[in-house]
mmJSON file of the N, C-alpha and C atoms, coordinates in Angstrom:
{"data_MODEL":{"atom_site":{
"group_PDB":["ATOM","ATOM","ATOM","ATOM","ATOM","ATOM","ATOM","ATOM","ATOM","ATOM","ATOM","ATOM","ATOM","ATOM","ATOM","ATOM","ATOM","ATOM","ATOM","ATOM","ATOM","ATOM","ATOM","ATOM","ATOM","ATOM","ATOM","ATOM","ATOM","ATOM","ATOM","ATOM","ATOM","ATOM","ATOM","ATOM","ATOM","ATOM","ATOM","ATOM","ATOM","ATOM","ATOM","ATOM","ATOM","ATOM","ATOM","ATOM","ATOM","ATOM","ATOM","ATOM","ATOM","ATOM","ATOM","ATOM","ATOM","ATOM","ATOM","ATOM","ATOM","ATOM","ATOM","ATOM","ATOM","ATOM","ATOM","ATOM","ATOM","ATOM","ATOM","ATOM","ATOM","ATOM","ATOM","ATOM","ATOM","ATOM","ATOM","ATOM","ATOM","ATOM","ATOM","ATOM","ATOM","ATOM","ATOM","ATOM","ATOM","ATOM","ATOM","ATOM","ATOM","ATOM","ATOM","ATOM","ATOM","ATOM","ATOM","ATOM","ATOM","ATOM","ATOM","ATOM","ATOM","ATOM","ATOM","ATOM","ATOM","ATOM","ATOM","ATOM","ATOM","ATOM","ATOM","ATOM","ATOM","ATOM","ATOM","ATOM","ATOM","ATOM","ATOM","ATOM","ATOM","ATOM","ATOM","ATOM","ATOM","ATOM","ATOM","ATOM","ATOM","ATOM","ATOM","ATOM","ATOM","ATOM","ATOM","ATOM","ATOM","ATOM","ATOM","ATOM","ATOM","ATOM","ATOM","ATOM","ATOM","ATOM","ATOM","ATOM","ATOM","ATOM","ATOM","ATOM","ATOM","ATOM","ATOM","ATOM","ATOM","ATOM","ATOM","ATOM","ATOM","ATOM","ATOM","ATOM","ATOM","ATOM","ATOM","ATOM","ATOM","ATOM","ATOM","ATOM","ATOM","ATOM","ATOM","ATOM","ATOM","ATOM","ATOM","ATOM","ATOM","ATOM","ATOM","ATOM","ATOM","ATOM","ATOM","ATOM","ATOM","ATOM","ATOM","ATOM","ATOM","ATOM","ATOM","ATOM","ATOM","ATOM","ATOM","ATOM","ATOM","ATOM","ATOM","ATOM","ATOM","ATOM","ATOM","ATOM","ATOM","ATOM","ATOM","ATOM","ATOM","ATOM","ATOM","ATOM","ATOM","ATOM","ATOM","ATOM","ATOM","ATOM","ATOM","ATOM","ATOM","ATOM","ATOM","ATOM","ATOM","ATOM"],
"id":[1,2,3,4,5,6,7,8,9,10,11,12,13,14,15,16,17,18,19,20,21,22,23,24,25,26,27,28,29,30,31,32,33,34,35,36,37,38,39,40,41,42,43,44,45,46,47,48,49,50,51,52,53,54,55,56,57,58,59,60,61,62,63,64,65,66,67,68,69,70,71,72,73,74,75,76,77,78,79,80,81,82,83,84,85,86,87,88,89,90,91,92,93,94,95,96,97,98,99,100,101,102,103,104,105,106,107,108,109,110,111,112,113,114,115,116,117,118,119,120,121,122,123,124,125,126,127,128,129,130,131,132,133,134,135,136,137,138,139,140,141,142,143,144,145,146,147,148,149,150,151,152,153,154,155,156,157,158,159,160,161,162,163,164,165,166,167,168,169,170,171,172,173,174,175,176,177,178,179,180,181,182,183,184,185,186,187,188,189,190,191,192,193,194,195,196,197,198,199,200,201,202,203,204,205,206,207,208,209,210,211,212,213,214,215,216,217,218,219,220,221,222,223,224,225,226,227,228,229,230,231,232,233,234],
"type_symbol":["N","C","C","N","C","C","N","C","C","N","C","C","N","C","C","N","C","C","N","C","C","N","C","C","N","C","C","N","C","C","N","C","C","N","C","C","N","C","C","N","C","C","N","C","C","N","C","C","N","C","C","N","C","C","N","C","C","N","C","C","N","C","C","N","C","C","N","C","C","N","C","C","N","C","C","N","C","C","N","C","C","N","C","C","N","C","C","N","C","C","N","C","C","N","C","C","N","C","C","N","C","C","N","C","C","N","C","C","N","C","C","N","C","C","N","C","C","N","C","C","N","C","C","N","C","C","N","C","C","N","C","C","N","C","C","N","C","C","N","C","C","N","C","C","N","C","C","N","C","C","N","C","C","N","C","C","N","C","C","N","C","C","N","C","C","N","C","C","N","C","C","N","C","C","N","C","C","N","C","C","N","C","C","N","C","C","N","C","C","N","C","C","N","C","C","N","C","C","N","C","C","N","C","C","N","C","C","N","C","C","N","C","C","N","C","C","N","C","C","N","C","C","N","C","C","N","C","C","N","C","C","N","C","C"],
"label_atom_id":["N","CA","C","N","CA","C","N","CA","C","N","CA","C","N","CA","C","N","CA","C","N","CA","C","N","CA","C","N","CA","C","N","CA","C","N","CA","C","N","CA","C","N","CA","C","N","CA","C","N","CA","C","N","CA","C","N","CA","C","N","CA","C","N","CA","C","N","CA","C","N","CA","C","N","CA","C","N","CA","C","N","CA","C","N","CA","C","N","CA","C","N","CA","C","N","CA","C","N","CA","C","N","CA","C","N","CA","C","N","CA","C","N","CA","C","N","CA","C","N","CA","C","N","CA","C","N","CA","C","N","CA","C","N","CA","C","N","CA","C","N","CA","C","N","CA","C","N","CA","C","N","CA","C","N","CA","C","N","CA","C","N","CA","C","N","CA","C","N","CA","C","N","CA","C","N","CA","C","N","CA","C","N","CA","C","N","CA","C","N","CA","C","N","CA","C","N","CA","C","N","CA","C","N","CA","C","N","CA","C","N","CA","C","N","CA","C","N","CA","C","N","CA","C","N","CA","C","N","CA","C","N","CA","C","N","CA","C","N","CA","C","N","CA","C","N","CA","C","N","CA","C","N","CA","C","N","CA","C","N","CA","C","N","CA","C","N","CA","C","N","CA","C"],
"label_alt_id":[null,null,null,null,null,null,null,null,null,null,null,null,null,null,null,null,null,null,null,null,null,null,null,null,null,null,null,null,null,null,null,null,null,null,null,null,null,null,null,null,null,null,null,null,null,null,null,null,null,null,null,null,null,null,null,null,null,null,null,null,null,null,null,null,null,null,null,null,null,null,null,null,null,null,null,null,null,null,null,null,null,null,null,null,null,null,null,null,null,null,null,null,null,null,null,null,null,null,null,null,null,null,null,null,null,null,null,null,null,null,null,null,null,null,null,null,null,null,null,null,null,null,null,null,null,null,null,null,null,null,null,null,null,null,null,null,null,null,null,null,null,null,null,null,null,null,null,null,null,null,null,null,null,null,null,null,null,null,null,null,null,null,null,null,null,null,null,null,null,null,null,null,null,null,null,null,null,null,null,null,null,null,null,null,null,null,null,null,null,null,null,null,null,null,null,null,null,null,null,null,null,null,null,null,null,null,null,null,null,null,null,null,null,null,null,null,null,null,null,null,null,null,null,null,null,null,null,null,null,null,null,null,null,null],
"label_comp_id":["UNK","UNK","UNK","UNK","UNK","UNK","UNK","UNK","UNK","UNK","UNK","UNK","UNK","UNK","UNK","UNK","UNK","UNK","UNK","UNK","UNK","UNK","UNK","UNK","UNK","UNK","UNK","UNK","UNK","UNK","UNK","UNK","UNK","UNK","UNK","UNK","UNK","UNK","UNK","UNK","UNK","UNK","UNK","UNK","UNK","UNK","UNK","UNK","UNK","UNK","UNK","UNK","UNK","UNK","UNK","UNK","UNK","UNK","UNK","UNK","UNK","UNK","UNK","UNK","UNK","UNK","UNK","UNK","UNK","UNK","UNK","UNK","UNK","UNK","UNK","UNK","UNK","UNK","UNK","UNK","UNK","UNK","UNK","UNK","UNK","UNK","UNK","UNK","UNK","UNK","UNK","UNK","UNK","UNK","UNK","UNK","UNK","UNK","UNK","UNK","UNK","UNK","UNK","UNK","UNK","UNK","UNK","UNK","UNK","UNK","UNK","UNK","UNK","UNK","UNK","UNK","UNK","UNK","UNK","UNK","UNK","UNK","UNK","UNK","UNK","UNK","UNK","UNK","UNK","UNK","UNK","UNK","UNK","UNK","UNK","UNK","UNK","UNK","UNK","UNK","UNK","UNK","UNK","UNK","UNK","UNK","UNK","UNK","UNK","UNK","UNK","UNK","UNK","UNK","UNK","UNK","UNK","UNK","UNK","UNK","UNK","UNK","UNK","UNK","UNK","UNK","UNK","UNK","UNK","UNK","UNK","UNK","UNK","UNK","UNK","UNK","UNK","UNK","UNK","UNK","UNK","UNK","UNK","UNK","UNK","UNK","UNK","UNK","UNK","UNK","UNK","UNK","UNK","UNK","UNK","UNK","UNK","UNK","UNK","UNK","UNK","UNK","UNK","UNK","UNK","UNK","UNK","UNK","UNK","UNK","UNK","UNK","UNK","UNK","UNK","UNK","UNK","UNK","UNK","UNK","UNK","UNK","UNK","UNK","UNK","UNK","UNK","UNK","UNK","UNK","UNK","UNK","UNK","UNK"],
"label_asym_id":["A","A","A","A","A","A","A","A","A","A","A","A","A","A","A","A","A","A","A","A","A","A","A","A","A","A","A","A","A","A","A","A","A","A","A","A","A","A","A","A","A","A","A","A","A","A","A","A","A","A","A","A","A","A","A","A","A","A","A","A","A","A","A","A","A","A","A","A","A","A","A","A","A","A","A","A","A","A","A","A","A","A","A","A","A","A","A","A","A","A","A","A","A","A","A","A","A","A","A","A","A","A","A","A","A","A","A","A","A","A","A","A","A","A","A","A","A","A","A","A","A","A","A","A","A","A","A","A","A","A","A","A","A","A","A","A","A","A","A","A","A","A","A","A","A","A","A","A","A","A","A","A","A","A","A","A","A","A","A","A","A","A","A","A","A","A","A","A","A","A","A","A","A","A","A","A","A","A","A","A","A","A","A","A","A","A","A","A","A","A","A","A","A","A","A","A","A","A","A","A","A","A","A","A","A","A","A","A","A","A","A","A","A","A","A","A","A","A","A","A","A","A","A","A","A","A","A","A","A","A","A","A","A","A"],
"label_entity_id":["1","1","1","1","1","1","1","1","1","1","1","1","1","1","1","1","1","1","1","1","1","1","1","1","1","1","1","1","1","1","1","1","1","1","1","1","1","1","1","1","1","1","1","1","1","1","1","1","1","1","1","1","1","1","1","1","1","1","1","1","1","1","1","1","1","1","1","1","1","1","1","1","1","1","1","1","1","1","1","1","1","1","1","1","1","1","1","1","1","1","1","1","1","1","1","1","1","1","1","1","1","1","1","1","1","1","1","1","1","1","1","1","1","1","1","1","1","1","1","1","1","1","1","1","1","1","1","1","1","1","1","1","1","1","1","1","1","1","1","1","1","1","1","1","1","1","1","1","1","1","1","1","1","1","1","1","1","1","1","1","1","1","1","1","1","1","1","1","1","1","1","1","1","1","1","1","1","1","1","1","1","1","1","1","1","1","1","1","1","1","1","1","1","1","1","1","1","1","1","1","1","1","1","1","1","1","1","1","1","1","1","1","1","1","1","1","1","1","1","1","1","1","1","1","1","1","1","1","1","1","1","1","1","1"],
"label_seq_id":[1,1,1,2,2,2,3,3,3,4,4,4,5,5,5,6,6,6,7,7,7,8,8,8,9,9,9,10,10,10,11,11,11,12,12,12,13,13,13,14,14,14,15,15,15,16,16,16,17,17,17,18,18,18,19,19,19,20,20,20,21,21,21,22,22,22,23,23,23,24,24,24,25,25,25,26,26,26,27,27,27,28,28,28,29,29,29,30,30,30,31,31,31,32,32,32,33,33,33,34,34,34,35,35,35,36,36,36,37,37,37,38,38,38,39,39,39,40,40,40,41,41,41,42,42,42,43,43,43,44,44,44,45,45,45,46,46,46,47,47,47,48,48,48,49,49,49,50,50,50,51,51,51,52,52,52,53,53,53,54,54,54,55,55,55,56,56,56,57,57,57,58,58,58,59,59,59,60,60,60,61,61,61,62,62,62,63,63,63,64,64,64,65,65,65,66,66,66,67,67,67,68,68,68,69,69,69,70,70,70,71,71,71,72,72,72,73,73,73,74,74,74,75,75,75,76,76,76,77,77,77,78,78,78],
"pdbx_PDB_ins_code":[null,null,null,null,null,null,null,null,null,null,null,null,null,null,null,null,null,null,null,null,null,null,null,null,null,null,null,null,null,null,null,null,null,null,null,null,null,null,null,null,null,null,null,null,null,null,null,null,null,null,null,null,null,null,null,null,null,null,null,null,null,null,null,null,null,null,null,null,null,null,null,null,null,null,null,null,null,null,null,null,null,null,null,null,null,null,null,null,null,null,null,null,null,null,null,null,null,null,null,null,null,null,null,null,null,null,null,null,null,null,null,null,null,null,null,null,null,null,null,null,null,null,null,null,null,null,null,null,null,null,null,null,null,null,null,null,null,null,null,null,null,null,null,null,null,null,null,null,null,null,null,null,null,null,null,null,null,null,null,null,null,null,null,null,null,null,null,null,null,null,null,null,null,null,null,null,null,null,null,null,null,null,null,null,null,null,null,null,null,null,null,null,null,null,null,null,null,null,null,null,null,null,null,null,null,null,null,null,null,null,null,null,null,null,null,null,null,null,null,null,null,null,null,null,null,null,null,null,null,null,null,null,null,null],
"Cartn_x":[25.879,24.725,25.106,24.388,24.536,23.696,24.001,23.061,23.097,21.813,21.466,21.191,21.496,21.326,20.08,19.094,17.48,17.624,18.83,18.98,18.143,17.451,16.843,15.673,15.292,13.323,12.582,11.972,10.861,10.392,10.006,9.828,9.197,8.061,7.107,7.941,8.25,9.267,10.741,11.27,12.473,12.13,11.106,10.383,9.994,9.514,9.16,10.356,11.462,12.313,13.612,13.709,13.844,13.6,12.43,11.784,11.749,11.561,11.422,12.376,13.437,14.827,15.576,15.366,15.91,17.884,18.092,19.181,20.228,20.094,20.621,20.915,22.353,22.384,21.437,20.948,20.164,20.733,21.238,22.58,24.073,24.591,25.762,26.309,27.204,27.706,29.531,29.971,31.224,31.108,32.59,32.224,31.617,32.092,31.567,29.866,29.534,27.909,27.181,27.782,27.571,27.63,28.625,28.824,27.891,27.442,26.433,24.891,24.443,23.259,23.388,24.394,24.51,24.378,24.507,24.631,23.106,22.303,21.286,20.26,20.613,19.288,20.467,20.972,21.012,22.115,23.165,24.686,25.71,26.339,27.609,28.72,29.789,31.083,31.19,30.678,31.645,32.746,33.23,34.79,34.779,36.211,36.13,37.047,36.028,36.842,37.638,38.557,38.989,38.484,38.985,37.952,38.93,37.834,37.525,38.225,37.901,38.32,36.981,36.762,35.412,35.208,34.105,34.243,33.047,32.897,31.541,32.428,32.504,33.573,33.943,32.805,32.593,32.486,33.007,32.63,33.351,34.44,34.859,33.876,32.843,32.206,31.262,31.046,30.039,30.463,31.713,32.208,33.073,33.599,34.134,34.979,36.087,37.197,36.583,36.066,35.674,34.969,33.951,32.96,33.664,35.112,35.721,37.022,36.85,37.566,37.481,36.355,36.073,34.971,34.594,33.79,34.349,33.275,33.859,33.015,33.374,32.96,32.997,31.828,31.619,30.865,31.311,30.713,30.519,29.06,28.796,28.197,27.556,27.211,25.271,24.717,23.162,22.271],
"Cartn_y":[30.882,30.139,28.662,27.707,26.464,25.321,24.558,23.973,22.805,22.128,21.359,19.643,19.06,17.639,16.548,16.408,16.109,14.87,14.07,12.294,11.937,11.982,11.401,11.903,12.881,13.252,12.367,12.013,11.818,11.789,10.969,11.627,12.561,12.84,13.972,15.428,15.511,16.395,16.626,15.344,15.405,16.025,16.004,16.534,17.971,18.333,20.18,20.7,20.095,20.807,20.723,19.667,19.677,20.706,20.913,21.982,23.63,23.816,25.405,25.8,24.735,25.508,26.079,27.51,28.664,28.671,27.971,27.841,26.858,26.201,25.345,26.037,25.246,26.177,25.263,25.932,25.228,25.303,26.164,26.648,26.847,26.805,26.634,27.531,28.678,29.37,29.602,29.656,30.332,31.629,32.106,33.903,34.239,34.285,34.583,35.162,33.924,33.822,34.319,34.303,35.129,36.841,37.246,38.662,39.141,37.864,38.603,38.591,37.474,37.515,39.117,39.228,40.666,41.848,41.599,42.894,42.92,42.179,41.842,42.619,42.128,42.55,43.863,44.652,46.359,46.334,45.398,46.06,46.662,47.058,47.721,47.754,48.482,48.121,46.907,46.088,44.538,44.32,43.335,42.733,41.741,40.732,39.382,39.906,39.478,39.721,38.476,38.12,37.267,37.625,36.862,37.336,38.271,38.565,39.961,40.561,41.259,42.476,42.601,43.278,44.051,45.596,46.338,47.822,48.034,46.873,46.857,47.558,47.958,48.356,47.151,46.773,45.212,44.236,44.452,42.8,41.572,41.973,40.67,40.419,41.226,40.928,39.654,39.541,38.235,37.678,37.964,36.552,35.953,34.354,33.641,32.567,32.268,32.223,30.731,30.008,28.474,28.736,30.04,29.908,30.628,30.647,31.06,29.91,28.891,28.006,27.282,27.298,26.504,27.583,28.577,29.696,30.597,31.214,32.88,33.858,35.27,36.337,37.583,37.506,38.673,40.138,41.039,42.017,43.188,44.052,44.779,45.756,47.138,48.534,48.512,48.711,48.842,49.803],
"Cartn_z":[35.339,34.907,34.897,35.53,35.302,34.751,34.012,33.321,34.323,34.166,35.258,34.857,36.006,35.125,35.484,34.514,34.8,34.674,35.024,34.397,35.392,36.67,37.2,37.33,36.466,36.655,35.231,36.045,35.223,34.087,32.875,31.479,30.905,31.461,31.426,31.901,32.94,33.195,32.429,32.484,31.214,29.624,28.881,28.125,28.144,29.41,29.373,29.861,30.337,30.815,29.54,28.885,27.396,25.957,26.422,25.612,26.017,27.424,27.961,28.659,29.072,30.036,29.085,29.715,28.564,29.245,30.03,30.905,30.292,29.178,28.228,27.095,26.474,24.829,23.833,23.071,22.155,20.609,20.429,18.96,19.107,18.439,18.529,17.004,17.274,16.211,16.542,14.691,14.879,15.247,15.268,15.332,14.376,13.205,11.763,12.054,11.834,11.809,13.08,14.101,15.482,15.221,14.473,14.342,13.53,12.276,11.442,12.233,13.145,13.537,14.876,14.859,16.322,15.055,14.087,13.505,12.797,12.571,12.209,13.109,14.495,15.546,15.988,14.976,15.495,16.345,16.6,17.379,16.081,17.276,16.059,16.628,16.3,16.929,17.531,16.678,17.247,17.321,18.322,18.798,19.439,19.333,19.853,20.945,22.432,23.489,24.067,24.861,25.868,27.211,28.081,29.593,30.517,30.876,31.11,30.02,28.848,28.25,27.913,28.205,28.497,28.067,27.726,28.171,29.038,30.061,30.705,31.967,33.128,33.949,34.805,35.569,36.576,36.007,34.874,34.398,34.78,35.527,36.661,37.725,38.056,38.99,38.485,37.105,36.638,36.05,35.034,34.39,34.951,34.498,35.158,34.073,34.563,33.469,32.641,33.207,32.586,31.334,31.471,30.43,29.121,28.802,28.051,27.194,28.172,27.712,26.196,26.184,24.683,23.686,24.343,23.247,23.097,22.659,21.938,22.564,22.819,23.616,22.57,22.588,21.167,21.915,21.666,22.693,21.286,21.451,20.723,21.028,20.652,21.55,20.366,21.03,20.852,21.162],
"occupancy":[1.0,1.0,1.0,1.0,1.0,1.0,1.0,1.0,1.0,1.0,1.0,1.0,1.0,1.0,1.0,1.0,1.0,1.0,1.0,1.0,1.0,1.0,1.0,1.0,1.0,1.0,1.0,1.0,1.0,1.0,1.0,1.0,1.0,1.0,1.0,1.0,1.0,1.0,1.0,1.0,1.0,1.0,1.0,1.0,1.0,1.0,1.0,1.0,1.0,1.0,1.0,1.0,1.0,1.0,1.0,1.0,1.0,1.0,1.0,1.0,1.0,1.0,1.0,1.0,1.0,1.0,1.0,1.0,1.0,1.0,1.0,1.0,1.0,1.0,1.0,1.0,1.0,1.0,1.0,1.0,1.0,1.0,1.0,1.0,1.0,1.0,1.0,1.0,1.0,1.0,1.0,1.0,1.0,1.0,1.0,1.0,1.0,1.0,1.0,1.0,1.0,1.0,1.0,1.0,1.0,1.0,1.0,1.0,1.0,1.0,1.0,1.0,1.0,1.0,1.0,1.0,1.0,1.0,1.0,1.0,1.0,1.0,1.0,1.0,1.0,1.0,1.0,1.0,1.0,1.0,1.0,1.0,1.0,1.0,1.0,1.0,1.0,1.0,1.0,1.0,1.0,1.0,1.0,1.0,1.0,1.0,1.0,1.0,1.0,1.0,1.0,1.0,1.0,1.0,1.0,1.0,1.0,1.0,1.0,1.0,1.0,1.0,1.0,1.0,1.0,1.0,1.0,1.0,1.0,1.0,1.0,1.0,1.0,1.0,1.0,1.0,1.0,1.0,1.0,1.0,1.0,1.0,1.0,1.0,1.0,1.0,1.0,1.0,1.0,1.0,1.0,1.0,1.0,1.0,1.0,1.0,1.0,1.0,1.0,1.0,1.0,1.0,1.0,1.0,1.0,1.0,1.0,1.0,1.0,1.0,1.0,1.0,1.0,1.0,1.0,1.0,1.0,1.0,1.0,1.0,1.0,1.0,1.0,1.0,1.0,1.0,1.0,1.0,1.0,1.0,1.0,1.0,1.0,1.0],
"B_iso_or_equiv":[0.0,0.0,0.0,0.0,0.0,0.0,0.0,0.0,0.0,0.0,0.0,0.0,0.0,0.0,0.0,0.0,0.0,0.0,0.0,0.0,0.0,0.0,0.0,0.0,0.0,0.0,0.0,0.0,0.0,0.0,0.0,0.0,0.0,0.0,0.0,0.0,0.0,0.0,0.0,0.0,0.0,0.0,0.0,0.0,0.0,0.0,0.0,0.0,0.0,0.0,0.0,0.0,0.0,0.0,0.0,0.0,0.0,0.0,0.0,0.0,0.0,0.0,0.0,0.0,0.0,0.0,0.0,0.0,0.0,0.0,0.0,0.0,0.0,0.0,0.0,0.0,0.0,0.0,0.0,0.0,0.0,0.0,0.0,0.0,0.0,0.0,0.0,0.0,0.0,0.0,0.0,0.0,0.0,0.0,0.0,0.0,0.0,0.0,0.0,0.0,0.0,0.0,0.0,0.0,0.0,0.0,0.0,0.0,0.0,0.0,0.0,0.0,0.0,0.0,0.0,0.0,0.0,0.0,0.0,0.0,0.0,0.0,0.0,0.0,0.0,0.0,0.0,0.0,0.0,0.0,0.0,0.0,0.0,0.0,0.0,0.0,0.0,0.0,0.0,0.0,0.0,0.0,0.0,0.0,0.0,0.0,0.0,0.0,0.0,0.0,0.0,0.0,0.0,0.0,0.0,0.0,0.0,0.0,0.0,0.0,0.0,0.0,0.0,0.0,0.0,0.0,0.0,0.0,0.0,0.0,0.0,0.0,0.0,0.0,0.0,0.0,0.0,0.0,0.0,0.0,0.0,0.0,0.0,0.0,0.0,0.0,0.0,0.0,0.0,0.0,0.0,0.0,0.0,0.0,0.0,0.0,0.0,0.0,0.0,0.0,0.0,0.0,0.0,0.0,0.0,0.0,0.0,0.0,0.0,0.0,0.0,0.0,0.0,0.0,0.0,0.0,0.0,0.0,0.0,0.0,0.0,0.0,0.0,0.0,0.0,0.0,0.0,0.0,0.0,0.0,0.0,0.0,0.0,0.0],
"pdbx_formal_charge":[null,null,null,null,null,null,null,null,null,null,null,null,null,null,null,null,null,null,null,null,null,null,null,null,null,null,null,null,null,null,null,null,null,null,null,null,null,null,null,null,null,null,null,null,null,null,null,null,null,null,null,null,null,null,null,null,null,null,null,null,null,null,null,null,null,null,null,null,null,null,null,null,null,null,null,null,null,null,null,null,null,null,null,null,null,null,null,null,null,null,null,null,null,null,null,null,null,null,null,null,null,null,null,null,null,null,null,null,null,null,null,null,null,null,null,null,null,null,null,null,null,null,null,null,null,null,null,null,null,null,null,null,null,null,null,null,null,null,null,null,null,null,null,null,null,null,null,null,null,null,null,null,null,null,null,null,null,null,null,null,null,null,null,null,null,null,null,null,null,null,null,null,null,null,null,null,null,null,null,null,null,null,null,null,null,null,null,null,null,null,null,null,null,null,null,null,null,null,null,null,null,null,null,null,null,null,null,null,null,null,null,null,null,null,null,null,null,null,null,null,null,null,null,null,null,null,null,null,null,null,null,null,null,null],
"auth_seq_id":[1,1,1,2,2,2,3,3,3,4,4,4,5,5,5,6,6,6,7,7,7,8,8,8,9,9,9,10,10,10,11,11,11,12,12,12,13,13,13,14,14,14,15,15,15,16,16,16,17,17,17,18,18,18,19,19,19,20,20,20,21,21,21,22,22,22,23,23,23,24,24,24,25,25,25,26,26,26,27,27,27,28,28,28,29,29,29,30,30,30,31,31,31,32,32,32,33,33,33,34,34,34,35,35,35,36,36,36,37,37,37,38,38,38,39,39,39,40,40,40,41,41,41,42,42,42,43,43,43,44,44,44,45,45,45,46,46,46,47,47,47,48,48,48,49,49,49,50,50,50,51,51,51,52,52,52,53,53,53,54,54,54,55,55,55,56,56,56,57,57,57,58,58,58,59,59,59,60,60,60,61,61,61,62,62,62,63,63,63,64,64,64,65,65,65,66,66,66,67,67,67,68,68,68,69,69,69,70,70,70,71,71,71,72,72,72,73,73,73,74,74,74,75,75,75,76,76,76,77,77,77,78,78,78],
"auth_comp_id":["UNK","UNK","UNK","UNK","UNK","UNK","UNK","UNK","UNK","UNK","UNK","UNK","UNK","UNK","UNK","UNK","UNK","UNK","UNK","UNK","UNK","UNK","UNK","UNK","UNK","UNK","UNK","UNK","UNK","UNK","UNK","UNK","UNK","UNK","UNK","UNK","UNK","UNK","UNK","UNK","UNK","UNK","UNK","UNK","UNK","UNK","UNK","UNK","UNK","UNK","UNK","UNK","UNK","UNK","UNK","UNK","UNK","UNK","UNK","UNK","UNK","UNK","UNK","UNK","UNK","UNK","UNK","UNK","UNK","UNK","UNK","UNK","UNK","UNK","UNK","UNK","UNK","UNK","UNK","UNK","UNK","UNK","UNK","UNK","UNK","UNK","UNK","UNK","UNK","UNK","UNK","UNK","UNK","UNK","UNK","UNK","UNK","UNK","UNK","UNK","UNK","UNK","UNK","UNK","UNK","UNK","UNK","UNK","UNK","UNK","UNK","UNK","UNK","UNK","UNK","UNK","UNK","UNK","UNK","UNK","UNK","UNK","UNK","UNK","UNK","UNK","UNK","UNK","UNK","UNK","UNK","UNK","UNK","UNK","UNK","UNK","UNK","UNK","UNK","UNK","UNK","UNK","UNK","UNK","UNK","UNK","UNK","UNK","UNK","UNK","UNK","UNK","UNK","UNK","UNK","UNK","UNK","UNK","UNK","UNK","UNK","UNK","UNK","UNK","UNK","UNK","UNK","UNK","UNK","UNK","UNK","UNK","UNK","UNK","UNK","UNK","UNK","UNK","UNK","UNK","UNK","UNK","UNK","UNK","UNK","UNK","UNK","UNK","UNK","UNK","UNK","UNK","UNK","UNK","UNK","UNK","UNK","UNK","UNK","UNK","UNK","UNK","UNK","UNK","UNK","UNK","UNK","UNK","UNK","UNK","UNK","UNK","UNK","UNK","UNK","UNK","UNK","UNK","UNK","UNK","UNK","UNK","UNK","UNK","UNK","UNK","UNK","UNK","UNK","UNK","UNK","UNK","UNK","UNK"],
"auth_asym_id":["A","A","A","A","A","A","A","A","A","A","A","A","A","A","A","A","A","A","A","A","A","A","A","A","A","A","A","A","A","A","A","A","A","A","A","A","A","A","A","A","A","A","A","A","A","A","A","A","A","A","A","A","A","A","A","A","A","A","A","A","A","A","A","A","A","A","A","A","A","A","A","A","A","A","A","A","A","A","A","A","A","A","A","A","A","A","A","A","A","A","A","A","A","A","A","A","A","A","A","A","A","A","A","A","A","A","A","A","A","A","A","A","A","A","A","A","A","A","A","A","A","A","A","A","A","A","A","A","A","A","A","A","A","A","A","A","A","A","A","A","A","A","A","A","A","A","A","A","A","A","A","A","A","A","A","A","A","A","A","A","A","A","A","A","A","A","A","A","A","A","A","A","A","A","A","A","A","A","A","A","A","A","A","A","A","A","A","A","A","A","A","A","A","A","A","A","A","A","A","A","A","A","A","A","A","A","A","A","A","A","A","A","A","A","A","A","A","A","A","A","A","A","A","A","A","A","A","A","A","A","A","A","A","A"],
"auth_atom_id":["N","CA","C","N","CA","C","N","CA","C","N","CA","C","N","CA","C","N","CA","C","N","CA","C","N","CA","C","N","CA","C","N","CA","C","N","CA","C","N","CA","C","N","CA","C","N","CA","C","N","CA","C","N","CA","C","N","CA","C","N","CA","C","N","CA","C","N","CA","C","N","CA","C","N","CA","C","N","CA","C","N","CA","C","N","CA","C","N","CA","C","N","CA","C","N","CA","C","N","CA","C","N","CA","C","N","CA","C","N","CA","C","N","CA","C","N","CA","C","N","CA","C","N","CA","C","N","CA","C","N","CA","C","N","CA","C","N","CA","C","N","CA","C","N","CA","C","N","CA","C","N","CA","C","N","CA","C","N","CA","C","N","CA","C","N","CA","C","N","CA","C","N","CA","C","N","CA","C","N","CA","C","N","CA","C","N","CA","C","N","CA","C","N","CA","C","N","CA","C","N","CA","C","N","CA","C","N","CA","C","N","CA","C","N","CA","C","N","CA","C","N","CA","C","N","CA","C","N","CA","C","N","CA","C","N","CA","C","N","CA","C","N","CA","C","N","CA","C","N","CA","C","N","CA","C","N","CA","C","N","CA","C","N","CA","C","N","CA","C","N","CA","C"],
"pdbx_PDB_model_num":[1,1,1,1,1,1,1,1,1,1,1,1,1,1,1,1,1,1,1,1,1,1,1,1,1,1,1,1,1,1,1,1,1,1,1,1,1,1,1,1,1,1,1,1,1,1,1,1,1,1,1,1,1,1,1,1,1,1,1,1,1,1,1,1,1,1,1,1,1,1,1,1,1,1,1,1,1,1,1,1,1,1,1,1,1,1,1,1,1,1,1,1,1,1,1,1,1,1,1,1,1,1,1,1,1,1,1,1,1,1,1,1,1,1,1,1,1,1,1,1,1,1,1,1,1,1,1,1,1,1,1,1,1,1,1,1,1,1,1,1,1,1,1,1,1,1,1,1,1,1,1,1,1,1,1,1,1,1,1,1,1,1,1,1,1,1,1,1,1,1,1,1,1,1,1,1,1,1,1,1,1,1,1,1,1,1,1,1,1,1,1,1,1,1,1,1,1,1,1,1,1,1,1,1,1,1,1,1,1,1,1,1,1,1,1,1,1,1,1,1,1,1,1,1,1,1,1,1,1,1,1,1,1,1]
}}}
């Protein structure tokens, strides 16, 4: 996923794309508070993964080592 850079559109456009690009982070959590909002909306067996540790089987096929550099990878069963 890449977030995209709108420095040269328009203000009207800089504005809706501000507001509806679901492709941007908009929150920011520790684990802590991450594990309680996953356990909230119904996961269970939570765990803090590193990349790829997974129990997805392919999950090298979509993740990618950058997006692990500075977050956290919380994986849970639903």
């Amino acid at each position: 996923m890449t977030c995209h850079d709108h420095s040269e559109a328009k203000l009207p456009l800089k504005l809706y794309r501000a507001y509806f690009d679901t492709m941007m982070h908009k929150w920011m959590y520790d684990a802590d508070p991450l594990e309680q909002l996953f356990q909230e909306a119904g996961f269970r067996e939570l765990r803090r993964c590193k990349y790829l540790d997974s129990r997805i089987p392919m999950i090298a096929d979509v993740e990618r080592p950058n997006r692990f550099s500075d977050g956290i990878c919380i994986e849970g069963v639903r």
